[in-house]
C-alpha positions in Angstrom: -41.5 25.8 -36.0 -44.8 27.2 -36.3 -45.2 27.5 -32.7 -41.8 29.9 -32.8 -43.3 32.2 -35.4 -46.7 32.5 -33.0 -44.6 33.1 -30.9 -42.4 36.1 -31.7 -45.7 37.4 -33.6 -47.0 37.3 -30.4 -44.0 38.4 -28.2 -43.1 41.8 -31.0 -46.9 42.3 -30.9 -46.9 42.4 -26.8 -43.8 44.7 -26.6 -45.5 47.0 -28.8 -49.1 46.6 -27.6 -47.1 47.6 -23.8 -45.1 50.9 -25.5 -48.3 52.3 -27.0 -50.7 51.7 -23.8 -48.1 52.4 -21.3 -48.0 56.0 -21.8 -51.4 56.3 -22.7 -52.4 54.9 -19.1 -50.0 56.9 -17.0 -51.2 59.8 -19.4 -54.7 59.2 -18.4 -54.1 59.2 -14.7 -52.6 62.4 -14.6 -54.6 63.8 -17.3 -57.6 63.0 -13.9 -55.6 64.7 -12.0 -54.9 67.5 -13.5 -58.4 67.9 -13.9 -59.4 67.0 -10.5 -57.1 69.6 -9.1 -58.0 72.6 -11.8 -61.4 72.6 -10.4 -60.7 71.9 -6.6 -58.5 74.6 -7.3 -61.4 76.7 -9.0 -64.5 76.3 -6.4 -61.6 77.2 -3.6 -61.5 80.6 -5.6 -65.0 80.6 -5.4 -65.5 80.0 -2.1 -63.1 82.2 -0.8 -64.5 85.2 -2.7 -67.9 84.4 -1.1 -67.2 83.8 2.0 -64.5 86.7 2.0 -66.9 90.0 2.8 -68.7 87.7 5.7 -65.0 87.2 7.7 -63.9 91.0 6.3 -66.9 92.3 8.4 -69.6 92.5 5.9 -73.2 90.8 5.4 -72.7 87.7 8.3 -72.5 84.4 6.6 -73.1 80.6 8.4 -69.9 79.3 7.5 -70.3 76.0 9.2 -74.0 75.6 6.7 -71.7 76.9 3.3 -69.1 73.6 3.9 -71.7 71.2 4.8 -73.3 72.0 1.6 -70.1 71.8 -0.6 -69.6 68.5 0.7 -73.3 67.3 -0.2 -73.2 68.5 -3.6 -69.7 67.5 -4.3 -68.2 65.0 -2.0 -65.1 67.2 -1.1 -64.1 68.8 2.3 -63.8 72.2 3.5 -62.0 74.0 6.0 -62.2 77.5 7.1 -59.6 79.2 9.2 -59.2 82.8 10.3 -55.7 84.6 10.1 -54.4 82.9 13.0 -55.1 79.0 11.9 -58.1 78.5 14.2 -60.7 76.2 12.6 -63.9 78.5 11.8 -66.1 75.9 9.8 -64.9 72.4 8.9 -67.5 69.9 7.1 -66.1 67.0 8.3 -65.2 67.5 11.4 -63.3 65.3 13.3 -63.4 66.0 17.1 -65.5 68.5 19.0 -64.2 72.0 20.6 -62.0 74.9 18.9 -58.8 73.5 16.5 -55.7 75.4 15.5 -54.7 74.4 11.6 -51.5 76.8 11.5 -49.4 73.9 11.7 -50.6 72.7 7.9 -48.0 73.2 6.0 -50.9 74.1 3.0 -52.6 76.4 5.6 -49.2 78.4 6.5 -48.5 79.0 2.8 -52.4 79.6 2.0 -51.7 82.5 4.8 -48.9 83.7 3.7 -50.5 84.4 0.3 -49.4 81.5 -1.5 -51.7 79.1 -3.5 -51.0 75.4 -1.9 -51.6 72.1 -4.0 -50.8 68.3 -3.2 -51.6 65.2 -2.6 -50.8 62.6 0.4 -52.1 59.7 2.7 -54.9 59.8 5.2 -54.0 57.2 7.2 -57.2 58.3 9.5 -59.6 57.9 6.1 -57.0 55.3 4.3 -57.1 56.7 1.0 -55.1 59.4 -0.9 -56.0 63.0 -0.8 -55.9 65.9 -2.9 -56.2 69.5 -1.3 -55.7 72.7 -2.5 -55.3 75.8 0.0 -55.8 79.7 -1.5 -55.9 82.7 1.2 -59.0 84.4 1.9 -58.2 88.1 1.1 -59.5 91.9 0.9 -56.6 93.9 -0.8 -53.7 93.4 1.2 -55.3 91.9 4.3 -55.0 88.0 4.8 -58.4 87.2 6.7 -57.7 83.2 6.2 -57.7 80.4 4.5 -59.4 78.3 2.6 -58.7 74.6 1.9 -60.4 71.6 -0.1 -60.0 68.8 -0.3 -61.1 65.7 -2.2 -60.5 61.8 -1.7 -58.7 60.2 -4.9 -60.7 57.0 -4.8 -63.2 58.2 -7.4 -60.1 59.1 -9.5 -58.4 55.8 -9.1 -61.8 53.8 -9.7 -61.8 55.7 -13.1 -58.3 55.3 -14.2 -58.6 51.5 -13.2 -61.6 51.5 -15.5 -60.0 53.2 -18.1 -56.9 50.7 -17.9 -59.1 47.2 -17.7 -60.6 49.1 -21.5 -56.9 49.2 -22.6 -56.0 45.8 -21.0 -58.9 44.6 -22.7 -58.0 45.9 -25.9 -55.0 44.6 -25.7 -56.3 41.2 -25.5 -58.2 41.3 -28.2 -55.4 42.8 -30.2 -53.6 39.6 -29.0 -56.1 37.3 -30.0 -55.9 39.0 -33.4 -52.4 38.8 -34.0 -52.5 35.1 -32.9 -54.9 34.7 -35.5 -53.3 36.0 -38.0 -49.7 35.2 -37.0 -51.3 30.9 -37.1 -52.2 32.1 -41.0 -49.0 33.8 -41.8 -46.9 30.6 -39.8 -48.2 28.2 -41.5 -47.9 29.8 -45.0 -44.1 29.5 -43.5 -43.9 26.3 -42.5 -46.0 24.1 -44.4 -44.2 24.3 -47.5 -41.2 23.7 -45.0 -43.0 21.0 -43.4 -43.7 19.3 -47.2 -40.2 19.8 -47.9 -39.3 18.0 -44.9 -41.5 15.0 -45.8 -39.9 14.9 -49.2 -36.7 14.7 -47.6 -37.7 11.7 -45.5 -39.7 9.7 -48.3 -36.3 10.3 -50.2 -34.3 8.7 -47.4 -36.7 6.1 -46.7 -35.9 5.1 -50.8 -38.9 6.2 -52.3 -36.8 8.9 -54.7 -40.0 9.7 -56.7 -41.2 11.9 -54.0 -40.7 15.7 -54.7 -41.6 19.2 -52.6 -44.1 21.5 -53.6 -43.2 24.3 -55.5 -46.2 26.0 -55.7 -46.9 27.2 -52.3 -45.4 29.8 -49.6 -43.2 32.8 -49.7 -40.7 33.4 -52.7 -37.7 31.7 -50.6 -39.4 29.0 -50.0 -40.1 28.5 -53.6 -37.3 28.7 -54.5 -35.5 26.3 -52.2 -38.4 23.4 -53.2 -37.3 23.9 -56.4 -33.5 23.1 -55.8 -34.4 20.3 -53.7 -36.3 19.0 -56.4 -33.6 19.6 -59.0 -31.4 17.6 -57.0 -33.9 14.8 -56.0 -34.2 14.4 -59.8 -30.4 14.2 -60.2 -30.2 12.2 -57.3 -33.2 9.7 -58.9 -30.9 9.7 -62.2 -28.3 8.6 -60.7 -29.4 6.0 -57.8 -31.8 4.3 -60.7 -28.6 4.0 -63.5 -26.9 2.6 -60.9 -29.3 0.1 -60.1 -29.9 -0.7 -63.6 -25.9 -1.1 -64.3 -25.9 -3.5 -61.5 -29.0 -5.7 -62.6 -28.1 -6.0 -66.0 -24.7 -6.5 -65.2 -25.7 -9.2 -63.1 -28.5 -10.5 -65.5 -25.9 -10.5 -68.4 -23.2 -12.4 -66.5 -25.5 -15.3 -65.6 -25.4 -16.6 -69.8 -21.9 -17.3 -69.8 -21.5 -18.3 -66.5 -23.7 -21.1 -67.3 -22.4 -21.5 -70.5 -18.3 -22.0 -68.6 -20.0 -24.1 -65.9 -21.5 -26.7 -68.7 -18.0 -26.7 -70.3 -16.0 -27.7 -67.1 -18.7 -30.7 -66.7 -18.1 -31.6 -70.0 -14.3 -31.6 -69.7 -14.7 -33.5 -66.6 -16.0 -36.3 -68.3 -12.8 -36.7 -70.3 -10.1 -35.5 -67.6 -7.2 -37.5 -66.1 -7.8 -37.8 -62.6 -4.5 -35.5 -61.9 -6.8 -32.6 -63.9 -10.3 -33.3 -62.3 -9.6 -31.8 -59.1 -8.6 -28.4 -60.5 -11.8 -28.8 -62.8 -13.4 -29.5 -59.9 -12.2 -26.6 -58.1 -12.8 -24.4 -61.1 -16.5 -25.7 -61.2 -16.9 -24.7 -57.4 -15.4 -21.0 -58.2 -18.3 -21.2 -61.0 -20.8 -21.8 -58.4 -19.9 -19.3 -56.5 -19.4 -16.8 -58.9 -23.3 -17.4 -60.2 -24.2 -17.3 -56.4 -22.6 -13.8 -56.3 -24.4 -12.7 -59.4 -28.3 -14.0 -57.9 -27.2 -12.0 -55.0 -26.1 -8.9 -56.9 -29.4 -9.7 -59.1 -31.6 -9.7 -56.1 -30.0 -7.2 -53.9 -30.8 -4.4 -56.9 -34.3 -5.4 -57.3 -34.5 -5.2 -53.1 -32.9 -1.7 -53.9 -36.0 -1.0 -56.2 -38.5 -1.7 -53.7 -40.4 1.5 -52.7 -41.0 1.7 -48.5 -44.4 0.4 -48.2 -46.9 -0.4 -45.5 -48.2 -4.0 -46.1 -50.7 -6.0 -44.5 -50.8 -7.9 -41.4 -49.5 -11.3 -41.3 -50.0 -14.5 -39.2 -46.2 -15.6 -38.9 -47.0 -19.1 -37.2 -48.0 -20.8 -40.8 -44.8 -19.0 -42.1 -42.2 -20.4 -40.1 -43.7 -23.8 -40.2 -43.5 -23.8 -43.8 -39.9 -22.6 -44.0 -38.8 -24.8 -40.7 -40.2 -27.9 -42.9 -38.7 -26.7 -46.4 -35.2 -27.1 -45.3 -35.7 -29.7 -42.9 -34.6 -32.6 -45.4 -31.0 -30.5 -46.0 -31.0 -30.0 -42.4 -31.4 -34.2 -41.6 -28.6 -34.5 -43.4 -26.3 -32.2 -41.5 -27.9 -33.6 -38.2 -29.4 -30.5 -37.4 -33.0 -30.3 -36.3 -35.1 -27.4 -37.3 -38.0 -26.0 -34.8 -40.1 -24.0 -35.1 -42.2 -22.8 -31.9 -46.0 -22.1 -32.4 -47.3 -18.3 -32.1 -50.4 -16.6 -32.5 -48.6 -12.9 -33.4 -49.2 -10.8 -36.9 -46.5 -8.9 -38.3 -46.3 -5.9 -41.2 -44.5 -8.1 -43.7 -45.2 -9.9 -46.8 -45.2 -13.8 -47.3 -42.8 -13.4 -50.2 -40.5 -11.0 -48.3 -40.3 -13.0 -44.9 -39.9 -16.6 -46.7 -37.3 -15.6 -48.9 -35.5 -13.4 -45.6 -35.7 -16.5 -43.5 -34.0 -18.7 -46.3 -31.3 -16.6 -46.2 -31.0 -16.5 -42.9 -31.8 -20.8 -42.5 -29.1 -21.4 -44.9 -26.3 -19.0 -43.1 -27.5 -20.4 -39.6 -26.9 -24.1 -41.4 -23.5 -23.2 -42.8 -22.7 -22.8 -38.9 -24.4 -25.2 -37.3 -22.1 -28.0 -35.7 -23.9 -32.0 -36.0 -26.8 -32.3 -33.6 -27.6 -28.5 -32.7 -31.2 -27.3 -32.9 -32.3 -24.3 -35.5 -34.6 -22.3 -33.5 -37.1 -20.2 -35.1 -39.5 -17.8 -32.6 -41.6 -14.5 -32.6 -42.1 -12.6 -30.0 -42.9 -9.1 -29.1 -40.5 -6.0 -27.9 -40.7 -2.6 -26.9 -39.4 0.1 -29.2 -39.4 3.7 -28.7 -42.3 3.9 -31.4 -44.1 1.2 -29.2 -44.3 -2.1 -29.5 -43.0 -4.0 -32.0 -42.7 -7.9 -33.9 -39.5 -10.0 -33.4 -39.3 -12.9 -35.1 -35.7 -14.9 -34.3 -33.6 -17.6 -36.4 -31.3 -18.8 -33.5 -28.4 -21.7 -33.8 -26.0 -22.7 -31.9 -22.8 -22.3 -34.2 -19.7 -20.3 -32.9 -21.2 -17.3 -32.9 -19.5 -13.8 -33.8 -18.2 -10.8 -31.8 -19.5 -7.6 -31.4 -17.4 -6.3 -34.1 -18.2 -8.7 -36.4 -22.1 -8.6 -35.9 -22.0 -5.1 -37.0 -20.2 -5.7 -40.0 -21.9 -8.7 -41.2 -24.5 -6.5 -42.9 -21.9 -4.8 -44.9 -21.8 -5.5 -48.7 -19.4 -8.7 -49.5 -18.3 -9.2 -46.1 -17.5 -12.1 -44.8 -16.9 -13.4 -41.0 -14.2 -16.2 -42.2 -12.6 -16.7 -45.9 -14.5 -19.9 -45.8 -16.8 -20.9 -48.7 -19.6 -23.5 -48.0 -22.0 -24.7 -50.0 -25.3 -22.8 -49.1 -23.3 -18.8 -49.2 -20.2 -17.6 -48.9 -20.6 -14.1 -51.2 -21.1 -11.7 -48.2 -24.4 -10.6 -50.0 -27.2 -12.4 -48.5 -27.2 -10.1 -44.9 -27.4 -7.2 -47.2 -29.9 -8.5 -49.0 -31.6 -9.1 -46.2 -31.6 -5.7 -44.8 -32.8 -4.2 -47.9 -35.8 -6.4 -48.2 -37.0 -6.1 -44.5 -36.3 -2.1 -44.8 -38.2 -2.0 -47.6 -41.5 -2.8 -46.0 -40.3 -0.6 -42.8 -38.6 -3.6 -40.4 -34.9 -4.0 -39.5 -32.4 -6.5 -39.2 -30.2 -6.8 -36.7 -27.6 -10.0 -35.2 -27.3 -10.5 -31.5 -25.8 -13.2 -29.5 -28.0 -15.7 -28.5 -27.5 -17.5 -24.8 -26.6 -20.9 -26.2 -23.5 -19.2 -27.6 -24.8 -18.9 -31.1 -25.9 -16.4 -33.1 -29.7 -15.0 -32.9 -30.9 -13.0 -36.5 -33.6 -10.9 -35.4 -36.6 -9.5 -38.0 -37.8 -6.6 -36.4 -41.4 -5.8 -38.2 -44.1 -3.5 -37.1 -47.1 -5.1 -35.4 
């Protein structure tokens, strides 16, 4: 955004730096001239008058020695023709032997009492000319003409220098308004820019996070404001939410205790037709408790602010867990590996051990008699570079596509089974939370043996 602002300051700045400078250029150049042919025109006068009373019969003048000085002291030519166009005195001249200048258009209207001005192209000098042509006269009697002439280089040379002043003032008048226009942009944009960050820590979960108020123009104030209004609402709301659930779930797990002590006890005294629907009542109890821990710990996962934790050595970590629920796995006939790796991961022990029990325990609910648990890190590319995978693969009957992007969902559950180790549809989401909470994700793909393969994606 900032780079937008510099860049219509820079573009309305341009457009007006061009309307100012424009005219003032083309004024310049014609401004020279104008000048330039005032005074051509003036010294014609003035040569004409002198060298009128020589060519009118008077005092004898060296015509030829009167143009070859004008064009030493000033650079211009000069012609001299009599009445009849032939060249008297020329101080340039450009061939030998007698010339006839009647066929100039300048020289016909000079002799015909007319003042002639223009300019045009030598293409024998290749460079613009200016002339002016003025009769040579005594009363009413045309004696000649008179015609000067001057090479528009010198004219050009100064108008370019006078343009490269406004080109360079313009660039500094650029530089200027870049200067400025960074100050003004980013007394725009950063109070957007922290508003933007606010935005993001508040969808990443941490809703503490708030916009200042204090800086940029009035607007801007005022919109930080309303966003913080509403992050506080929003705050309110999420955190009362959370706390209904937790205590909701921290009161239920007293009398669910309480009703699962009393169906033991009335086991003990049951008829064997009654036991199995104590039995089944006790089992509904369970799971019921279950659902609560899961409730219990998917609010406290809520809780946890997005950090960025330390780096940690996953090999001890997966050996630990791999030999935790080895015993319960022997007795499923399932054997649990864990392969060795040398990689670090941005997690916490306590996150990643209790993530992986979840996911041990779902992959053993699956896992038919004499399949292998396979747990693995590796590394990935990501679009933020690379990344930590760290796999808990079985070889149960896998899901579809459908289903592995459901599973995450909040009590959702693949089959209406219930089996011992799960069965609530919470522990995925729990999952989720927990690994999103210290900046990972969770995601279920199909491994090749046909399985399942959970995959812990954490930043390395």
């Amino acid at each position: 955004m900032t780079r937008r602002l510099l860049a219509t300051y820079l573009l309305l700045t341009l457009v007006v730096l061009i309307a100012l400078e424009l005219p003032l250029a083309l004024g310049y150049r014609d401004h020279q001239m104008d000048q330039l042919k005032s005074g051509i025109e003036r010294d014609a006068f003035v040569l004409s008058s002198y060298v009128s009373d020589s060519l009118s019969g008077g005092t004898p003048i060296d015509l030829a020695t009167v143009a070859t000085n004008y064009t030493a002291a000033t650079d211009g030519r000069v012609v001299i023709v009599a009445a009849n166009g032939d060249v008297l005195a020329d101080s340039e001249p450009a061939i030998a032997g007698q010339r006839n200048f009647l066929s100039r258009p300048e020289i016909a209207d000079a002799l015909n009492r007319q003042i002639a001005t223009g300019t045009r192209y030598s293409t024998t000098l290749g460079t613009g000319l200016l002339y002016v042509a003025v009769p040579i006269s005594v009363g009413d009697k045309v004696l000649g003409a008179i015609r000067v002439s001057y090479s528009t280089d010198q004219v050009d040379a100064k108008v370019r220098r006078y343009w490269l002043l406004l080109l360079g003032a313009g660039l500094i008048t650029l530089v200027l308004a870049a200067a400025l226009g960074i100050l003004l942009a980013r007394w725009v944009t950063r109070p957007i820019a922290d508003l933007r960050d606010a935005a993001t820590r508040i969808g990443d979960g941490e809703l503490s996070a708030r916009a200042d108020i204090d800086r940029g123009p009035p607007e801007i104030k005022d919109l930080a404001a309303a966003f913080n209004s509403t992050a506080v609402r929003l705050e309110e709301l999420v955190t009362a939410q959370e706390q209904f659930v937790a205590d909701a779930s921290h009161q239920l797990r007293t009398p669910l205790t309480a009703l699962r002590l009393r169906l033991e006890m009335l086991e003990l005294d049951a008829d064997d037709a009654a036991r199995d629907d104590i039995e089944g009542a006790r089992n509904e109890v369970q799971r019921m408790s279950r659902m609560v821990d899961g409730l219990l710990a998917l609010a406290r996962a809520e809780r946890t602010q997005g950090t960025r934790p330390g780096r940690l050595e996953l090999n001890g970590a997966l050996v630990e867990r791999a030999a935790a629920w080895q015993p319960l796995a022997t007795e499923r006939n399932v054997r649990i590996v864990a392969e060795d790796t040398d990689l670090k991961a941005r997690c916490t022990a306590d996150m990643l051990s209790q993530v992986l029990d979840n996911l041990i325990a779902n992959a053993l609910e699956v896992s038919p008699e004499g399949a292998t648990l396979t747990l693995r890190a590796a590394t990935e590319d990501s679009r933020s570079g690379s990344i930590v995978a760290v796999h808990v693969i079985d070889e149960g009957p896998g899901m579809s596509d459908e289903q592995r992007e459901r599973a995450f969902d909040r009590f959702w559950r693949a089959t209406n089974e219930r089996g011992e180790l799960g069965g609530t549809g919470l522990g995925l989401a729990i999952v989720q939370k927990l690994v999103e909470s210290e900046g990972g994700r969770a995601e279920l793909r199909a491994a090749p043996s046909g399985g399942l393969d959970a995959v812990l994606l954490l930043g390395n």
